[in-house]
KEPARO-972672 format. One line per field, with one value per residue: z, x, y of N, C-alpha, C, CB in turn; residue number from 1; residue in three letters. Coordinates in Angstrom, 2 decimals, padded with zeros to 5 digits. Glycine has a CB too. Example, Ala and Ser with C-alpha at 12.3 -4.5 7.8 and 13.67 -1.06 7.14 Angstrom:
n.c3 = 007.80:007.08 .
n.c1 = 013.19:012.85 .
n.c2 = -005.69:-002.25 .
ca.c3 = 007.80:007.14 .
ca.c1 = 012.30:013.67 .
ca.c2 = -004.50:-001.06 .
c.c3 = 007.80:007.87 .
c.c1 = 013.20:012.90 .
c.c2 = -003.30:000.03 .
cb.c3 = 009.05:005.72 .
cb.c1 = 011.31:014.08 .
cb.c2 = -004.47:-000.60 .
num = 1:2 .
residuo = Ala:Ser .
end
This chain:
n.c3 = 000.00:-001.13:000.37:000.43:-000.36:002.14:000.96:-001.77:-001.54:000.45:-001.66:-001.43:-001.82:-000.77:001.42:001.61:002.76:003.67:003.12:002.75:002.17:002.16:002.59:001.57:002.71:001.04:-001.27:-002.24:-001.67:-002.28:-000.73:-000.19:002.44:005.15:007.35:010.22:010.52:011.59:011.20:011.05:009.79:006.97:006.04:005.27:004.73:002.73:001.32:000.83:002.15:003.92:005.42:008.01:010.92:012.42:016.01:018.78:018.98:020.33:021.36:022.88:022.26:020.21:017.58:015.65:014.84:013.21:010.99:011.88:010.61:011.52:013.89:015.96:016.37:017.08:015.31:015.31:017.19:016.08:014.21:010.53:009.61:011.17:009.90:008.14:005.50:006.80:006.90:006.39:007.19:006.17:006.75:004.24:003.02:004.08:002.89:-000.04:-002.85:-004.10:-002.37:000.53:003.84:006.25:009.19:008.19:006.69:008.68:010.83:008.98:008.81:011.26:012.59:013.71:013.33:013.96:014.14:013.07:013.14:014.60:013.66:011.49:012.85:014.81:013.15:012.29:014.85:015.57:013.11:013.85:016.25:015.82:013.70:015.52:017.48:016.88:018.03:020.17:023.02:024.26:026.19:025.99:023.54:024.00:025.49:024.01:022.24:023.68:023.56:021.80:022.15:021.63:020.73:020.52:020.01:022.74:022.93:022.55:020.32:018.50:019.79:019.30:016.68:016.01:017.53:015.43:013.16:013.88:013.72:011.20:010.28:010.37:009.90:006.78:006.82:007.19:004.98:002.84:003.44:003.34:000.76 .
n.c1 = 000.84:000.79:001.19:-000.57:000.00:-001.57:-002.67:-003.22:-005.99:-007.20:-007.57:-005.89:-007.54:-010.15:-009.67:-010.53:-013.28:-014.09:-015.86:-015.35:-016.01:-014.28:-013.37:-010.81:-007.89:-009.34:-010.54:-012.54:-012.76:-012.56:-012.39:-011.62:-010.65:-009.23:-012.04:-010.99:-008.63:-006.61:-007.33:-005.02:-003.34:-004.88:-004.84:-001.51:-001.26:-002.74:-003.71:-001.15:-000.27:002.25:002.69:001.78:002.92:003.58:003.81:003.77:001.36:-000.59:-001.69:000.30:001.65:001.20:002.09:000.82:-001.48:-003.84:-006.38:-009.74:-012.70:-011.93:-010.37:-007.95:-006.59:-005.64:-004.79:-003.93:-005.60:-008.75:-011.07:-010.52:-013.47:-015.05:-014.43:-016.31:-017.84:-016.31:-014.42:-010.85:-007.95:-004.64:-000.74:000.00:-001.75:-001.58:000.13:-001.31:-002.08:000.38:001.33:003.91:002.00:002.11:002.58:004.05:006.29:007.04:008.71:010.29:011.93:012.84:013.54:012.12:012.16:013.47:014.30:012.01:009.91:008.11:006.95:004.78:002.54:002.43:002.51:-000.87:-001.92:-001.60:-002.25:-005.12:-005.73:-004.92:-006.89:-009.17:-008.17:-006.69:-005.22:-003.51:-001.49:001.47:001.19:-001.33:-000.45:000.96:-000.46:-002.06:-000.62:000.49:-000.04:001.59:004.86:008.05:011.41:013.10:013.84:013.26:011.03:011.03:011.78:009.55:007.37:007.74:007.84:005.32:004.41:005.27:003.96:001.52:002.04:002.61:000.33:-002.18:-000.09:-000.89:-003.32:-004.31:-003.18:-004.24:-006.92:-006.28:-006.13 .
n.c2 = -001.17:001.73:005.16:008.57:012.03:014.36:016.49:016.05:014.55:016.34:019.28:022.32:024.59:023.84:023.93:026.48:027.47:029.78:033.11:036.68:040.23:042.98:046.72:047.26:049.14:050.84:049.91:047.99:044.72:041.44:038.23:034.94:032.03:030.01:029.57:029.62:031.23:034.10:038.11:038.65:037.02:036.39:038.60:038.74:036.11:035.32:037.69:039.21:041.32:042.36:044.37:044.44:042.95:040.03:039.44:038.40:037.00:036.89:039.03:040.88:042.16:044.16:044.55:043.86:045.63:046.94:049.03:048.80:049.95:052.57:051.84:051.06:047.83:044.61:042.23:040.11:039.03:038.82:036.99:036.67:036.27:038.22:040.45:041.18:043.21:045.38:047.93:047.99:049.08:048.92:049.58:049.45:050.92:053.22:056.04:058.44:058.81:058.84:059.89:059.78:059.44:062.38:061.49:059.14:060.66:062.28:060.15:059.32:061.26:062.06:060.01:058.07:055.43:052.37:049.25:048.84:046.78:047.72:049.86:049.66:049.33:051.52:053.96:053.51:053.29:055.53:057.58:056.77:057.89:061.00:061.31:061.28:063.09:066.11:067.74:066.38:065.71:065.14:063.30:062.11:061.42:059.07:057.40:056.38:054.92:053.34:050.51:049.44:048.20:048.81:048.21:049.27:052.17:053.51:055.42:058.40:059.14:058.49:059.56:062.19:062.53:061.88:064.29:066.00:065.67:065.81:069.14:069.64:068.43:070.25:072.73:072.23:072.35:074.69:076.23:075.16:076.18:078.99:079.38 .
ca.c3 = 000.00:-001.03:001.31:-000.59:000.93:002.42:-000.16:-002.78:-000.50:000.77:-001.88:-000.68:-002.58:-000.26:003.05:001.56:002.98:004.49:002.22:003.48:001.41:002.79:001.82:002.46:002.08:000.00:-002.57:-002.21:-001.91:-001.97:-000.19:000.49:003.18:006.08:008.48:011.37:010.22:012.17:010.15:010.72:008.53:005.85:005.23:005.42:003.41:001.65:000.40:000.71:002.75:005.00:006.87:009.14:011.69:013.51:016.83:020.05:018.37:021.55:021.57:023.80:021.51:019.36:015.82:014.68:014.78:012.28:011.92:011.48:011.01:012.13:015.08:016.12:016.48:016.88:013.65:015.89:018.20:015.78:013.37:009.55:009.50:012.46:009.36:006.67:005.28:007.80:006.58:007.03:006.52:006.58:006.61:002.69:002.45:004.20:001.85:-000.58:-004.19:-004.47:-001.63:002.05:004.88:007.37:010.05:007.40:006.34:010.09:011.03:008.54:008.88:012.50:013.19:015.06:013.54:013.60:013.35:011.45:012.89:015.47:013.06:010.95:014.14:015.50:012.28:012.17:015.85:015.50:012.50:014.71:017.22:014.95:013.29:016.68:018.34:016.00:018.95:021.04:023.72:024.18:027.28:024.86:022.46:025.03:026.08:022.84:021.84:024.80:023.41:020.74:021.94:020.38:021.95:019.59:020.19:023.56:022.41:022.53:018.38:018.05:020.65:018.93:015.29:015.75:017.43:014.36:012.10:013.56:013.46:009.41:009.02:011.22:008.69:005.31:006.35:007.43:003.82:002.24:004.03:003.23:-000.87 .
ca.c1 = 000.00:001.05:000.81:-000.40:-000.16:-003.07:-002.61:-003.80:-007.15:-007.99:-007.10:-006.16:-008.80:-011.12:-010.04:-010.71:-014.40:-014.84:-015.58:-015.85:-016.13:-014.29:-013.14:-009.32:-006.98:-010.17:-010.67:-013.47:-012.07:-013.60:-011.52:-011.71:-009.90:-010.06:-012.31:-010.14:-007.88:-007.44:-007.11:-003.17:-003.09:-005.33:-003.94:-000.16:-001.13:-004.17:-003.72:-000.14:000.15:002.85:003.22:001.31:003.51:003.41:004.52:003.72:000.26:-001.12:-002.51:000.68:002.63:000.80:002.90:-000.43:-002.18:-004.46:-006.99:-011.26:-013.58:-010.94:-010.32:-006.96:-007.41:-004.80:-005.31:-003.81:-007.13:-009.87:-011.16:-010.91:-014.40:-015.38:-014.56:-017.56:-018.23:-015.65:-013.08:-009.62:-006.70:-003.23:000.12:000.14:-002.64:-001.09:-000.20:-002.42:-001.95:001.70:002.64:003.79:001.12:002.73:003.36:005.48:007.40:007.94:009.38:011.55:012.93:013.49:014.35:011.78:011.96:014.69:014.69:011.08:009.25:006.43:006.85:003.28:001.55:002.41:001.96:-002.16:-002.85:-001.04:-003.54:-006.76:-005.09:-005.11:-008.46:-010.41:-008.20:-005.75:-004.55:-003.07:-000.76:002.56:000.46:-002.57:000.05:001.76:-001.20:-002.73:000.79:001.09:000.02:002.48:006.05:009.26:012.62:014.24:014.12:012.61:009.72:011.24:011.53:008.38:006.50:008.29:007.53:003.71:003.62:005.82:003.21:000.02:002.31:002.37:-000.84:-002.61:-000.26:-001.18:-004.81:-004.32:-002.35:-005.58:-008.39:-006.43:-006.51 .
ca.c2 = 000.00:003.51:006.17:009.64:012.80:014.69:017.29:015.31:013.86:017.90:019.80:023.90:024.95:022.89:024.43:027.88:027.71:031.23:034.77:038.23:041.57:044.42:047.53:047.38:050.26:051.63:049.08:046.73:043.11:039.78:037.20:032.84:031.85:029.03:030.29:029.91:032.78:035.47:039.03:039.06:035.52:036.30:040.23:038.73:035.04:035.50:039.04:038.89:042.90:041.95:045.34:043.76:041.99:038.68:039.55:037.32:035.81:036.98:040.39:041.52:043.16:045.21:044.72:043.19:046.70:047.60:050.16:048.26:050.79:053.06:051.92:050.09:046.59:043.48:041.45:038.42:038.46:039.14:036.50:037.60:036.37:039.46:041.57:041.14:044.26:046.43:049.23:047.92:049.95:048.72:050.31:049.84:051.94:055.12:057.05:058.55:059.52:058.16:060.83:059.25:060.20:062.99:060.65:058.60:061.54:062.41:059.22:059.35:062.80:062.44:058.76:057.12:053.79:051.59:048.47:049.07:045.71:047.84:050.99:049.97:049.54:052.53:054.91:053.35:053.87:057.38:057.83:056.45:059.25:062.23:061.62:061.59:064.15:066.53:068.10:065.92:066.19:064.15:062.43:061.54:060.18:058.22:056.68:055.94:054.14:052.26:049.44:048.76:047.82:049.22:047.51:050.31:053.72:054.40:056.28:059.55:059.82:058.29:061.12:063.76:062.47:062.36:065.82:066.64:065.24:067.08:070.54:069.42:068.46:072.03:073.59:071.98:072.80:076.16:076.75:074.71:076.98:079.75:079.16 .
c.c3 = 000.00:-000.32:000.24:000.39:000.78:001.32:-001.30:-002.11:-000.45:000.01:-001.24:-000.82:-001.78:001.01:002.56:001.80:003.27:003.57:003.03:002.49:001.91:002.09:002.71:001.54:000.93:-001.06:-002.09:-002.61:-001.40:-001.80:000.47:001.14:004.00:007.01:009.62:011.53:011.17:010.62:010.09:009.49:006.91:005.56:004.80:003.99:002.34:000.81:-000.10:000.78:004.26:005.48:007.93:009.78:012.30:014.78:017.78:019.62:019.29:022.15:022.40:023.52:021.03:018.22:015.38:014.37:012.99:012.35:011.47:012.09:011.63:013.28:015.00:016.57:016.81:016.28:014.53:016.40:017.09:014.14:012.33:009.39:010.20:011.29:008.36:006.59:005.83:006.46:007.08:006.21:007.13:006.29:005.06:002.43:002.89:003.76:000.68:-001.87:-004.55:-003.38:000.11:003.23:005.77:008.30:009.38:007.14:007.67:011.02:010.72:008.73:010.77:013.17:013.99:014.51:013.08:013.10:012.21:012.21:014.00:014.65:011.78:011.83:014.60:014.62:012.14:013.09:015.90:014.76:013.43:015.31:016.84:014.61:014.31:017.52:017.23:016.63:020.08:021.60:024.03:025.60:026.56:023.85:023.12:025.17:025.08:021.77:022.64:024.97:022.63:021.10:021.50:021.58:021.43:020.28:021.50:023.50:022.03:020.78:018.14:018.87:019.67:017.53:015.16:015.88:016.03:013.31:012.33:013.32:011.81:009.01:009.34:009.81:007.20:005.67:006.54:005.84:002.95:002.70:003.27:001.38:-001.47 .
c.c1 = 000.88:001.14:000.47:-000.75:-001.44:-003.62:-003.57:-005.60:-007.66:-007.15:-006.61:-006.81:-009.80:-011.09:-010.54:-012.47:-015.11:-014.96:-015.99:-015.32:-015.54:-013.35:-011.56:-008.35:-007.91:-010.68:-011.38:-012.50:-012.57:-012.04:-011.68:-010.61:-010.59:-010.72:-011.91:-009.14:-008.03:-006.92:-005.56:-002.91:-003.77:-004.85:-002.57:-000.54:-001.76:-004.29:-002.56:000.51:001.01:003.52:002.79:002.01:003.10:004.73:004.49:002.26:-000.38:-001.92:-001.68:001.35:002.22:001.45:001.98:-000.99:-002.98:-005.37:-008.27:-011.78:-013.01:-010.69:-009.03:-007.41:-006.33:-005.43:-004.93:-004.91:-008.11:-009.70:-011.47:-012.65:-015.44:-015.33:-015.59:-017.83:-017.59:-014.40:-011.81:-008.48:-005.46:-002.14:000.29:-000.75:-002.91:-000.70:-000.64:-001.54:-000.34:002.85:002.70:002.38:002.30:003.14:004.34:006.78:008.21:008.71:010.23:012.80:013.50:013.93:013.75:011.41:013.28:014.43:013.10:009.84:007.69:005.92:004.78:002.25:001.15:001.45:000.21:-002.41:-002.64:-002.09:-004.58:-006.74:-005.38:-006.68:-009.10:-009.65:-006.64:-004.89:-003.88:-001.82:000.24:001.70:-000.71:-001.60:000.36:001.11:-001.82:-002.06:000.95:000.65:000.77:003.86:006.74:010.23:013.46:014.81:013.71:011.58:009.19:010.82:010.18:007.02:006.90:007.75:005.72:003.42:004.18:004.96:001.90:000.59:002.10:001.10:-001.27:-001.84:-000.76:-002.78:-005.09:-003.90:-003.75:-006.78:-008.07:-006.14:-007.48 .
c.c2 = 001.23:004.57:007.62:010.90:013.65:016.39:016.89:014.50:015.18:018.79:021.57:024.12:024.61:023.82:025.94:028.17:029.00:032.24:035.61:039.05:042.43:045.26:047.33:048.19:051.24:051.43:048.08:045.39:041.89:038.82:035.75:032.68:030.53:029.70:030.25:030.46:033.37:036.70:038.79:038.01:035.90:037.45:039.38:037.09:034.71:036.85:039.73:040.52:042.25:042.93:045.05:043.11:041.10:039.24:038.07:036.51:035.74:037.96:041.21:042.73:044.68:045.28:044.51:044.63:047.14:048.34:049.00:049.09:052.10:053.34:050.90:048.62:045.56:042.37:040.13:037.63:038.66:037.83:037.16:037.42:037.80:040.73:041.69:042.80:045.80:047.12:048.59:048.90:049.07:049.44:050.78:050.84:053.31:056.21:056.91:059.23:059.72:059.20:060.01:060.21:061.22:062.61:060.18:059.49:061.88:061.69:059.14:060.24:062.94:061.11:057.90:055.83:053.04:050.57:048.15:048.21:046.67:049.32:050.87:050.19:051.11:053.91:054.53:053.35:055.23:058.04:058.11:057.70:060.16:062.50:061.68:062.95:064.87:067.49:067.87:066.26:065.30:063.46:061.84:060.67:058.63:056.80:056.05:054.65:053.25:050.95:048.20:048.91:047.76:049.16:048.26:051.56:054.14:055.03:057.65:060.00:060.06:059.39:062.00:063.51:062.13:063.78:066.47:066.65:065.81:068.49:070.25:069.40:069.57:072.65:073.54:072.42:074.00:076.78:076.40:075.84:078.31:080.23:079.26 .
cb.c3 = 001.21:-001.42:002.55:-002.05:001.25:004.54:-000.61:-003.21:001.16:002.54:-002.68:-000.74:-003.91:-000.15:004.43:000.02:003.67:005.81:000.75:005.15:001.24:004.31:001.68:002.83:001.22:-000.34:-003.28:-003.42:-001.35:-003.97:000.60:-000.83:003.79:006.82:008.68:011.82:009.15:014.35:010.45:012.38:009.24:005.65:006.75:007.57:003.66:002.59:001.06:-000.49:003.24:004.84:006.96:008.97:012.32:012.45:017.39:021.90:017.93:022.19:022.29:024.45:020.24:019.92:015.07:015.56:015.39:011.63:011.44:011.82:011.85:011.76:015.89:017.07:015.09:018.05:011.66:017.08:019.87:015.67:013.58:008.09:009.76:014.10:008.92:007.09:005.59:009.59:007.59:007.09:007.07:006.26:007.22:001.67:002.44:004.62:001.61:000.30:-004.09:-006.53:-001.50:002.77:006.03:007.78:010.62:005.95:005.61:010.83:010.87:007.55:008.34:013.44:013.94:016.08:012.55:014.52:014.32:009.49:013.48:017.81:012.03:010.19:015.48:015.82:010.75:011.62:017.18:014.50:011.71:016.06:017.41:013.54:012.45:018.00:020.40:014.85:019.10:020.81:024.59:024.29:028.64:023.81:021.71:026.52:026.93:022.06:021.83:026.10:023.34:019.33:021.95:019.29:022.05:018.20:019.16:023.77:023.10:023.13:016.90:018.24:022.47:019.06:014.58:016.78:018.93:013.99:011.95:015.15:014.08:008.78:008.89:013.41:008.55:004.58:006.95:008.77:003.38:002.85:006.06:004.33:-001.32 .
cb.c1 = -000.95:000.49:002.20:-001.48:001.15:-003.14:-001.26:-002.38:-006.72:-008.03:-007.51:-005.73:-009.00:-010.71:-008.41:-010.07:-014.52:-013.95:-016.42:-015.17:-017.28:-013.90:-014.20:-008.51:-005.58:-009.75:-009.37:-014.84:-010.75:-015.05:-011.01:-011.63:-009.57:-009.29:-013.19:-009.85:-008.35:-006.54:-007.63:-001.77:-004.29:-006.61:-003.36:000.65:-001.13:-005.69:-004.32:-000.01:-001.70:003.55:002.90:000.48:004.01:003.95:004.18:003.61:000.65:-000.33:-003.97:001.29:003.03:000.89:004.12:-001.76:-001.05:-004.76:-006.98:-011.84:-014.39:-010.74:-011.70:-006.04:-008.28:-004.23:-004.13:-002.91:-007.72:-010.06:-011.67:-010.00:-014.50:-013.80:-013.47:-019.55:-019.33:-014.72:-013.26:-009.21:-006.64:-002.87:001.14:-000.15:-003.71:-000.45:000.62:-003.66:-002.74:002.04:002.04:005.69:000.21:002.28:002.71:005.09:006.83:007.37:009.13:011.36:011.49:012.51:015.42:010.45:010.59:015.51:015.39:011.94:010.27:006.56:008.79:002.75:002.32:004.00:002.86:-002.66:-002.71:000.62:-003.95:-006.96:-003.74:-004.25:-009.20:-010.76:-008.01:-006.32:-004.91:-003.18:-001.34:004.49:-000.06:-003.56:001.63:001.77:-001.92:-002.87:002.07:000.92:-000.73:002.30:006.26:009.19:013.17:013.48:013.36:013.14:009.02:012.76:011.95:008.25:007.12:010.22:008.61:002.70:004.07:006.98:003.21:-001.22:003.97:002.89:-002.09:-001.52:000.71:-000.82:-005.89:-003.10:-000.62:-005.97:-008.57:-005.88:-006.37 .
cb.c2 = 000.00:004.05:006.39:009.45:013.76:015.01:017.30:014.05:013.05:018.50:019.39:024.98:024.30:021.14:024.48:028.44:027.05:031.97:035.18:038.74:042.08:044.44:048.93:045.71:049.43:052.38:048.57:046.94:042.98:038.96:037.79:031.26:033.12:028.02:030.29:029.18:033.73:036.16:040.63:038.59:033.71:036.01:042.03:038.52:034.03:035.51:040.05:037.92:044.22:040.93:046.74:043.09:042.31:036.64:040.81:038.24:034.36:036.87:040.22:040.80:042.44:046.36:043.77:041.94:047.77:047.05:052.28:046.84:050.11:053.77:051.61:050.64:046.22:043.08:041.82:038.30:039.58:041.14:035.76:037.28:035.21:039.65:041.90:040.05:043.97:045.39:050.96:046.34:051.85:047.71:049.72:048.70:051.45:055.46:057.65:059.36:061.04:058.30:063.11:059.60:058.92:063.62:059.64:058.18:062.88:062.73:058.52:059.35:064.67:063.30:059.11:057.68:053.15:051.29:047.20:048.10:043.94:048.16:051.06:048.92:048.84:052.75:054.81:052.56:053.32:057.79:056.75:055.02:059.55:062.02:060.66:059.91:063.60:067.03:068.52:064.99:066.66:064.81:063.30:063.05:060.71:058.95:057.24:057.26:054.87:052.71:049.53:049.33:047.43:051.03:045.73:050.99:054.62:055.09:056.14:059.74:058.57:056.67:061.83:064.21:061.17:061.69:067.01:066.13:063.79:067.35:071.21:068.05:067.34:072.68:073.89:070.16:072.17:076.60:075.87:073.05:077.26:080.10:078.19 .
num = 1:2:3:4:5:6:7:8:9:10:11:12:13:14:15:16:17:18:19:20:21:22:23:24:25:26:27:28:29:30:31:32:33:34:35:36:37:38:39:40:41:42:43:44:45:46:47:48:49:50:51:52:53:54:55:56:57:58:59:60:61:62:63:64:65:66:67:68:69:70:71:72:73:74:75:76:77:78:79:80:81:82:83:84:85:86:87:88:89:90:91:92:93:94:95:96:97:98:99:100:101:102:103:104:105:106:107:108:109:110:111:112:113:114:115:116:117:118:119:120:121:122:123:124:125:126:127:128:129:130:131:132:133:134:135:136:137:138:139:140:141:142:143:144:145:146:147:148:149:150:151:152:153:154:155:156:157:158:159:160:161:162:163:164:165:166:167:168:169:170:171:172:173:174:175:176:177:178:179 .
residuo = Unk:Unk:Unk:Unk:Unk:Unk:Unk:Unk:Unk:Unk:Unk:Unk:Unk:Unk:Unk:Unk:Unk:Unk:Unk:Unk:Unk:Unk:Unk:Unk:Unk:Unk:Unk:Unk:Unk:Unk:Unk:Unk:Unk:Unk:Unk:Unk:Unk:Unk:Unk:Unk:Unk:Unk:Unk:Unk:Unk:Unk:Unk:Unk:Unk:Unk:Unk:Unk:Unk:Unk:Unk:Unk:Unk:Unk:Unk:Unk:Unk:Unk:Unk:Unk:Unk:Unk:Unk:Unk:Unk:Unk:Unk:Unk:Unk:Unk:Unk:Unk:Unk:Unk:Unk:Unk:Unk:Unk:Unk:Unk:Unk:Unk:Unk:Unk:Unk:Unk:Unk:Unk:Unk:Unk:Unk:Unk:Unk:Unk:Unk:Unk:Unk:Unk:Unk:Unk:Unk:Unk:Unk:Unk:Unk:Unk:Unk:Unk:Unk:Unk:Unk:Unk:Unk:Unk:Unk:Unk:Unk:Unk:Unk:Unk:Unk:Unk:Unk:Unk:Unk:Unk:Unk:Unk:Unk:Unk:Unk:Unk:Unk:Unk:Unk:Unk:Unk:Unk:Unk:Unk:Unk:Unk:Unk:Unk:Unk:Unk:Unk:Unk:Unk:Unk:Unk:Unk:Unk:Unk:Unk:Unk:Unk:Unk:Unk:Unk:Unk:Unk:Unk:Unk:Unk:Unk:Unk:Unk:Unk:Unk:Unk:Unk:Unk:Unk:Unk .
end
């Protein structure tokens, strides 16, 4: 007797039982997956956006961070099924119209990501941050951050390169209003 492997018996194709619709990064997308995915698996193997990090696979870290509905989220804890029809944004889909978002640019220009791996996280709760409050205060950032873990920099860059990034945006809309 032969042995044949289970490949050939369940093809992939087979486990891909689950679909959900959602708008990700702004583009309607239909996606089959196994339904025991969570979002971090199917963004990173199924859609194949791997700014998304695999940190601890635990919810401790925070590298998973994405925004649903724009709200931060850890893609590790939340089944992709939980998203039918939800808004996801991922790091790929931060900047707009081939120009970096203002956080991105301010990261860069002042150094707050090294070695890079909690840097998507951070820039899409920083986002979430901004859009509900565009005035925040290095104690509002702090706190808003303090779920995503950087063994890099301390957190100093990364404080200083958000407030750097609402002084940018305040001015681009002040320069916009006044056009």
């Amino acid at each position: 007797m032969s042995i044949v492997p289970v490949s050939s018996i369940f093809p992939a194709e087979s486990k891909k039982s689950a679909h959900i619709t959602i708008s990700l990064n702004g583009e309607k997308t239909d996606v089959a997956f196994a339904p025991y995915k969570t979002l971090l698996e199917v963004l990173r193997e199924d859609l194949a956006l791997t700014g998304t990090k695999h940190g601890c696979e635990l919810g401790e870290c925070g590298a998973c961070a994405v925004l649903v509905n724009g709200k931060p989220v850890l893609s590790c804890l939340m089944l992709a099924l939980e998203c039918e029809g939800a808004d996801v944004m991922t790091v790929e889909g931060l900047a707009a119209d081939g120009r970096l978002h203002p956080l991105q640019d301010e990261f860069a220009d002042l150094g707050a990501a090294q070695c890079g791996y909690c840097t998507p996280a951070i820039l899409l709760t920083a986002k979430a941050l901004l859009e509900k409050n565009q005035d925040s205060t290095r104690d509002e950032i702090r706190e808003a951050l303090s779920g995503v873990l950087c063994r890099c920099t301390g957190y100093l860059q990364i404080f200083e390169a958000v407030e750097s990034a609402i002084l940018k945006i305040a001015s681009t809309k002040n320069a916009e209003s006044r056009a």
